[in-house]
N, C-alpha and C positions, 0 to 999 in steps of 0.2 A: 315564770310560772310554767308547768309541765301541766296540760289539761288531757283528760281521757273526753269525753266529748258534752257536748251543751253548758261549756265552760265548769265541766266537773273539775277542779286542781285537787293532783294526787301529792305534787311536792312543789316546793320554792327554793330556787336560787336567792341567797341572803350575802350580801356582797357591802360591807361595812355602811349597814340602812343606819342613819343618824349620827353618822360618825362612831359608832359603836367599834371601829375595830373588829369586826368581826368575819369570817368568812364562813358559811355552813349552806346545810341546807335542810329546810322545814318539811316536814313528813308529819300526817294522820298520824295519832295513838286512838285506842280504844275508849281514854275518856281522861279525865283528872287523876284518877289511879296511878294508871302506868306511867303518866307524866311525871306524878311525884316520884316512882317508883325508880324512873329512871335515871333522874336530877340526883335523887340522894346517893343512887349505888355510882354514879360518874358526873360527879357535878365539872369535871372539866373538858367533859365532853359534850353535853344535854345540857340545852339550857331552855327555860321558857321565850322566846320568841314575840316581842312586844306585838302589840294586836293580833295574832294570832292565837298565841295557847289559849285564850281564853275559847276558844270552839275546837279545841282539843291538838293542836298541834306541837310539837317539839322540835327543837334546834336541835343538830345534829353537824357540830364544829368542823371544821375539813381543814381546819387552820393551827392546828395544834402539834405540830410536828409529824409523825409517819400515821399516815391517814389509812385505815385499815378499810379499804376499797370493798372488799369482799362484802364486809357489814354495812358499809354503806349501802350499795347495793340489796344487801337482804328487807333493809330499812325501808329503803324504797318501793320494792315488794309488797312490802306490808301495806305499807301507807295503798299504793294502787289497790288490793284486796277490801282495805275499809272504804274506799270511796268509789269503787266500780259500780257499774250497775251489775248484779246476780246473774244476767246472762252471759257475762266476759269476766267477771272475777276471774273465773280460772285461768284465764290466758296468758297467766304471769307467775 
């Protein structure tokens, strides 16, 4: 877990939980929208995130061959922007 402070988490390291196979990492969306939004336009990339998407979170695969860092990174971003507190949002 990556925390901004008073145990705020902006994102998750997801490293094969349950045996899933899986290697990614969980990042803030806006809400149930973009979550769908973003499963349907890359579903081999975005995936919902067992006990988390339900309070709005997305998987974000890192295990799919050439891992395009850049957007990871932007993802990232984002996610930090909706869970900062308004005084440091900007700081990122």
């Amino acid at each position: 877990m990556f925390f901004i402070e008073k145990g705020k988490t902006f994102a998750w390291f997801i490293h094969n939980h349950h045996n899933a196979g899986i290697t990614a990492v969980a990042v803030k969306t806006s809400g149930a929208e973009e979550q769908a939004m973003l499963v349907e336009a890359e579903p081999d990339l975005y995936y919902r995130p067992a006990y988390l998407a339900p309070s709005g979170w997305i998987g974000l695969r890192l295990d799919t061959g050439e891992t395009d860092w850049e957007h990871v990174a932007e993802r990232v971003k984002m996610s930090w922007r909706l869970v900062a507190p308004a005084r440091i949002a900007h700081l990122v």
